[in-house]
C-alpha positions as CSV (number, residue, x, y, z in Angstrom):
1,X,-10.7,0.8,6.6
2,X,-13.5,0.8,4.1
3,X,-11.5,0.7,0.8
4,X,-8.2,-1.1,-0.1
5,X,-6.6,1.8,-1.7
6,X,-6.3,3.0,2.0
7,X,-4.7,0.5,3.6
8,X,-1.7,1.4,0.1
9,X,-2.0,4.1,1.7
10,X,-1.3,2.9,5.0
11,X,1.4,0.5,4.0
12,X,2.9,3.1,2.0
13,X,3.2,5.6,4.4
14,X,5.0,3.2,6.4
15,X,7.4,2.7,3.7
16,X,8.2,6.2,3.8
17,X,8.8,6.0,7.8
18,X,10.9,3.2,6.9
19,X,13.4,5.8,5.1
20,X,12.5,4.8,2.3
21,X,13.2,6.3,-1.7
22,X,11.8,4.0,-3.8
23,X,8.2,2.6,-3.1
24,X,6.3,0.1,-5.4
25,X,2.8,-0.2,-6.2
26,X,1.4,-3.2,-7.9
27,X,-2.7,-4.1,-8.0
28,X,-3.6,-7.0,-10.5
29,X,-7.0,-7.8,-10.5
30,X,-8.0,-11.3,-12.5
31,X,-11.5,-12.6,-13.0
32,X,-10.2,-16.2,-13.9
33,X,-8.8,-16.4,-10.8
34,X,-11.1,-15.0,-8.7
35,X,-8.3,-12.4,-7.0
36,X,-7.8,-9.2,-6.5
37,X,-4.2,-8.5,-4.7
38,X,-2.0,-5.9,-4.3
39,X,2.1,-6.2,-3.3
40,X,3.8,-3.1,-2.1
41,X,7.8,-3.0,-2.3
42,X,10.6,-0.6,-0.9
43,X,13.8,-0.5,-0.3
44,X,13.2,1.3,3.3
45,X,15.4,-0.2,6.4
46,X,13.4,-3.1,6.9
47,X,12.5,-5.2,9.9
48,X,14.3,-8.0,12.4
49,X,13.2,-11.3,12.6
50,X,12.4,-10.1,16.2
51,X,10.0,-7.7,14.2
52,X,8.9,-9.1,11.2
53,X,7.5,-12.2,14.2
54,X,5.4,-9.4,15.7
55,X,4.6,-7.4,12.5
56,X,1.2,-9.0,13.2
57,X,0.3,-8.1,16.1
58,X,-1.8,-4.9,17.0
59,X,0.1,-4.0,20.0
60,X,3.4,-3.6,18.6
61,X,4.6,-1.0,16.2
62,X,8.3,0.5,15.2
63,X,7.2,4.0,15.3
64,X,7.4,5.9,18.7
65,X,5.1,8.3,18.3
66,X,1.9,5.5,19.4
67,X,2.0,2.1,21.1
68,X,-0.1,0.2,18.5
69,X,0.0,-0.5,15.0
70,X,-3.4,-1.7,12.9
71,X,-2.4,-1.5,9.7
72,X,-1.1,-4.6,9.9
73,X,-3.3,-6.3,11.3
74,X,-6.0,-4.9,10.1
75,X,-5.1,-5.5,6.8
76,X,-4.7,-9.3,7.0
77,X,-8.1,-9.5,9.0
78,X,-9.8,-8.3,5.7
79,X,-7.8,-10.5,3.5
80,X,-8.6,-13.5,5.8
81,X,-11.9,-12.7,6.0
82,X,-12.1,-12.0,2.6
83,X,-10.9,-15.7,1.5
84,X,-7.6,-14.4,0.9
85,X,-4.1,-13.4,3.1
86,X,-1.4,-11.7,4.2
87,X,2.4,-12.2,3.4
88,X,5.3,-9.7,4.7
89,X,8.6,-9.9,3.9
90,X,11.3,-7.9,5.1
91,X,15.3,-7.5,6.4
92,X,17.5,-5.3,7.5
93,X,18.7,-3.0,5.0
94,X,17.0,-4.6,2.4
95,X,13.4,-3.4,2.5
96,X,10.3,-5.1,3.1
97,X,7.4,-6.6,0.9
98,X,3.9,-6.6,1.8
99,X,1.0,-8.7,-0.2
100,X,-2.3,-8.9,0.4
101,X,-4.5,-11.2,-1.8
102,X,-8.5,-11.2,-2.2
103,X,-11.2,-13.2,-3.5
104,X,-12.2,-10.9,-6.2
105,X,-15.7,-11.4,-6.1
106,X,-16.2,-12.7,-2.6
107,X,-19.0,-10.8,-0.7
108,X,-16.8,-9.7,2.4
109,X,-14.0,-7.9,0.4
110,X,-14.1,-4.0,0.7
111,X,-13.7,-2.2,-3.1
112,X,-10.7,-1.5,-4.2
113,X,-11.4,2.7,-3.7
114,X,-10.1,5.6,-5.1
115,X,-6.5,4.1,-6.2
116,X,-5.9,7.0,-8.5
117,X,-6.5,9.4,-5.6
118,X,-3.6,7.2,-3.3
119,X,-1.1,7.0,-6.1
120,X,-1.3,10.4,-6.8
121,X,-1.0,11.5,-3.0
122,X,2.2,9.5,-2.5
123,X,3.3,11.1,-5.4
124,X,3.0,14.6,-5.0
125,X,3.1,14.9,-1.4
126,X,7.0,13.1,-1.3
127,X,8.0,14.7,-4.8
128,X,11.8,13.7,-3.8
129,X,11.1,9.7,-3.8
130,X,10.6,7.7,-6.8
131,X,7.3,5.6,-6.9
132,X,6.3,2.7,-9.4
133,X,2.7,2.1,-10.1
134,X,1.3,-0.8,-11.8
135,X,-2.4,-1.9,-12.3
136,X,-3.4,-4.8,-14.6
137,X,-7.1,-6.0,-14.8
138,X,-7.8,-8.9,-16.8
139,X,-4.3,-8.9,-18.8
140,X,-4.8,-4.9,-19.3
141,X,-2.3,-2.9,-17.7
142,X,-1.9,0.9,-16.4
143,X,2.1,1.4,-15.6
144,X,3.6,4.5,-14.2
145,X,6.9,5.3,-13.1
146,X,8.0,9.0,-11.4
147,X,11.7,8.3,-12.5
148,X,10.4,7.7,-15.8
149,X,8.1,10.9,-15.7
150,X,10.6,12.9,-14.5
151,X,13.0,12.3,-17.0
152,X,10.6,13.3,-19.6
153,X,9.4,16.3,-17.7
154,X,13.2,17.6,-16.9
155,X,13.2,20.6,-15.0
156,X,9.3,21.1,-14.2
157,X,8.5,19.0,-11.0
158,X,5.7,17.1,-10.3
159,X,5.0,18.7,-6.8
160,X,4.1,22.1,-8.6
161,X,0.0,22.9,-8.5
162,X,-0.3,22.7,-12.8
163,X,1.9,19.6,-13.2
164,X,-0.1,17.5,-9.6
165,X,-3.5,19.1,-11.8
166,X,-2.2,17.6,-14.9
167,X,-0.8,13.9,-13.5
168,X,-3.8,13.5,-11.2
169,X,-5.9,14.0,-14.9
170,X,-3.2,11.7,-16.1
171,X,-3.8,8.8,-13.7
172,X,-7.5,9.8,-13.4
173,X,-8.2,9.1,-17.4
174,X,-6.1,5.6,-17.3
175,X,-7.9,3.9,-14.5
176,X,-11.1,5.0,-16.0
177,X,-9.7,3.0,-19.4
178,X,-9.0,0.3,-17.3
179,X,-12.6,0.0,-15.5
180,X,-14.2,0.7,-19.2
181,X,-12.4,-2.0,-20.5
182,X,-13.3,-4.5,-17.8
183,X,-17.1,-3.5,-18.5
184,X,-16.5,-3.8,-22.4
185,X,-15.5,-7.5,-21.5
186,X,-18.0,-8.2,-19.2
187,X,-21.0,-7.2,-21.6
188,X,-19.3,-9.2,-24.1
189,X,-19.5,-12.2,-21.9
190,X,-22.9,-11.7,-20.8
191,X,-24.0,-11.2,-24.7
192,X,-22.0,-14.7,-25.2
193,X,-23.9,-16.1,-22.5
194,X,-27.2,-15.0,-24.1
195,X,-28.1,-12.7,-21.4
196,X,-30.3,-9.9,-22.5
């Protein structure tokens, strides 16, 4: 996959396989560290030891529907290659975790991609399941909860064509605060640095 905000995706997706109803999504990306990772949480049915041992390979998978399973695999390929890796977590009935980490600016990690677009698929797409979204760039920090949102929004549901129109603007406009920020702070370092 070209962009990281597809393998979420990916991951995601298989959190919702998984059975489950609450799905986390949590991208920090820090220049003083030189990292870019993302950890996905839910509370799905989890894996086996007997699984969780193969989890990396690409010729097993739990779903029956194929016999192999790249995400994965995939996944902590790029992060490897990348200077980074791969961690999964996961037991029966209690979920799994997944976390990928990056080197932020090293020159064989894909972008990060359209993460506005994958949040706001997994949102409107399983209206029933609660999602949490958090994105944090140099200590500033985009948060979004559907319990949260749906609480505030009572009876209209997200799923509808004006409220998906009106959260995709929603999550659209914060990322772009986020990136503008992150170029604010970068010119100001350059200017420090004397560059013209």
């Amino acid at each position: 996959m070209e962009e990281l905000s597809l393998h979420i995706l990916d991951i995601a997706m298989n959190s919702i396989r998984a059975g489950a109803t609450e799905v986390a999504v949590e991208v920090t990306e820090d220049r003083s560290r030189d990292l870019l990772a993302f950890v996905i949480r839910d509370n799905g049915c989890g894996m086996t030891e007997d699984q969780l041992a193969r989890v990396h390979d690409p010729f097993f998978t739990t779903r029956d529907t194929r016999r192999v399973g790249l995400g994965i695999p995939l996944l902590k390929q790029t992060a490897e290659q990348a200077g980074g890796g791969l961690t999964v977590t996961s037991a029966p009935g209690q979920g799994t975790t997944v976390e990928a980490r990056f080197g932020l600016g090293h020159v064989d990690r894909p972008p990060l991609g359209d993460i506005a677009a994958t949040v706001w698929t997994l949102i409107v797409t399983n209206p029933k399941l609660e999602f949490y979204y958090r994105h944090e760039r140099d200590g500033a920090r985009f948060e979004l909860s559907t319990k949260e949102l749906k609480a505030k929004l009572r009876r209209r549901k997200l799923g509808t064509p004006r409220m998906a129109k009106a959260l995709h603007k929603y999550i659209s406009e914060n990322e772009e605060r986020l990136a503008a920020r992150e170029k604010a702070a970068e010119a100001g370092r350059l200017e420090g640095e004397g560059t013209p």
